[in-house]
C-alpha positions, -999 to 999 in steps of 0.1 A, spaced: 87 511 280 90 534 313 108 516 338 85 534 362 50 512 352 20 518 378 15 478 389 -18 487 402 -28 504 368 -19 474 349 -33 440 378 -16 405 370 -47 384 368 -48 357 391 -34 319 383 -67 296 381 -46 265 395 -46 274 428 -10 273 450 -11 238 475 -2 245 505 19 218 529 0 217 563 15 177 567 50 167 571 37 128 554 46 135 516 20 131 490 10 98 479 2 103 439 37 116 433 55 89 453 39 69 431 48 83 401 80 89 407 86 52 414 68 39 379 92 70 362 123 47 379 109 17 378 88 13 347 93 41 326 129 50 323 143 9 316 113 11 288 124 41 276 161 32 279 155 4 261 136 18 233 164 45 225 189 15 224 173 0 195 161 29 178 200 39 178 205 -4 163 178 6 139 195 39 126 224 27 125 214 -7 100 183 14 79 166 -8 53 142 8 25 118 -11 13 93 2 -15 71 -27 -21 69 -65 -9 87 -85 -34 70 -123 -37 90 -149 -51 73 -163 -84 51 -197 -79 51 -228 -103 13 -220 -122 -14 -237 -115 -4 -261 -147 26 -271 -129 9 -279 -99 7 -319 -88 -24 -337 -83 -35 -332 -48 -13 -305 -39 -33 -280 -22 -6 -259 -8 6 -253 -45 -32 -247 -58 -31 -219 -29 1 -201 -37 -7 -203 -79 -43 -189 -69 -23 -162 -41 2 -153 -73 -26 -150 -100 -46 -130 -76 -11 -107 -77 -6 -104 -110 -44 -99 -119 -37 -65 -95 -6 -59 -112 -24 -58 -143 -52 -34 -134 -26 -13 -120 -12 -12 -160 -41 -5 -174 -53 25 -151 -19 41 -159 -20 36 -196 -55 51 -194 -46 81 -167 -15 90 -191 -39 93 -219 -65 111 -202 -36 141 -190 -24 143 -228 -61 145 -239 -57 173 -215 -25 187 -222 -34 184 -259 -66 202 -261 -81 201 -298 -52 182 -312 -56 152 -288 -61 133 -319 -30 132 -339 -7 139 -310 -17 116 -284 -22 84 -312 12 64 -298 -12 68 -263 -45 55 -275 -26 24 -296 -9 13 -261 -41 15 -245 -60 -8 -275 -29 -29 -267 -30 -33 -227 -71 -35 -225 -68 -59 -255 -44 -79 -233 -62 -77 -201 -95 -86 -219 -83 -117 -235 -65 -127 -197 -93 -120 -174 -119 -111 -199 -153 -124 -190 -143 -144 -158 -164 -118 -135 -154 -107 -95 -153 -145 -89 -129 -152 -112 -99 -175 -105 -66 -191 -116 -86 -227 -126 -115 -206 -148 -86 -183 -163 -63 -214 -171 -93 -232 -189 -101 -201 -208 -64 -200 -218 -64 -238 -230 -98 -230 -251 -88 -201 -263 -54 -220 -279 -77 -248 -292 -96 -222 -310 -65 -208 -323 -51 -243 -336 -86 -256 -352 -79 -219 -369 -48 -229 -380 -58 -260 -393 -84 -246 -409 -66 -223 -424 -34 -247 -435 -63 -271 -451 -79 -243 -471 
């Protein structure tokens, strides 16, 4: 580029903020005021804050998921004690979750090697379609037929009739 450039050719446009101009000797009241909350209020806060992001850094803890400790079930609960019918309903809530959880992965993993597989989704995903008839299978005799209102007290008494069925069975069958 010429060193020689026309600087009427090419105008600098003008700045829209326009330039204050000092006509008082008294100094402006809005930055008096911020420059005391910068002093005052904002640099201890800020101060402070890099302090204990600096603690923080130096002590990091990773964390991936909450880890509960395991309740007594509801079957080991005492009479009256309400506190342990709330943490055995809080824990079967948990593990109901966890459960779901299984079963959509089960069924995702088989729906990418239906995928992956193409036409022979039949004989090569087989190990994927047993699990899954074994995890629904599971979850259906747990929480089968208890509804969205479903708790630890109806799932418990469809686990005790569900073993009283299975022992008249046995009976039956040892008589037979």
């Amino acid at each position: 580029m010429p060193e020689d450039t026309d600087w009427e050719a090419y105008k600098v446009p003008p700045t829209r903020t326009p330039v204050a101009e000092r006509t008082t000797s008294v100094p402006n009241p809005v930055t008096f005021f911020q420059t005391v909350f910068n002093y005052v209020v904002d640099a201890p806060v800020t101060f402070v804050r890099e302090w204990i992001e600096r603690q923080q850094a130096k002590n990091k803890f990773y964390y991936y998921h909450q880890k509960f400790r395991r309740v007594p079930d509801l079957s080991e609960c005492l009479e009256g004690d309400y506190l342990c019918f709330f943490e055995a309903e809080a824990q079967w809530r948990r593990d109901r979750m966890v459960d779901q959880e299984i079963v959509e992965i089960v069924r995702e993993r088989l729906g990418a090697c239906k995928q992956r597989e193409g036409p022979n989704q039949f004989q090569n995903c087989a190990k994927e379609v047993e699990l899954l008839a074994q995890v629904t299978k599971a979850y259906q005799d747990r929480y089968g037929d208890l509804g969205a209102h479903g708790n630890a007290r109806t799932c418990l008494m469809k686990q005790k009739h569900r073993m009283m069925e299975e022992r008249k069975a046995q009976e039956a069958d040892a008589s037979q």
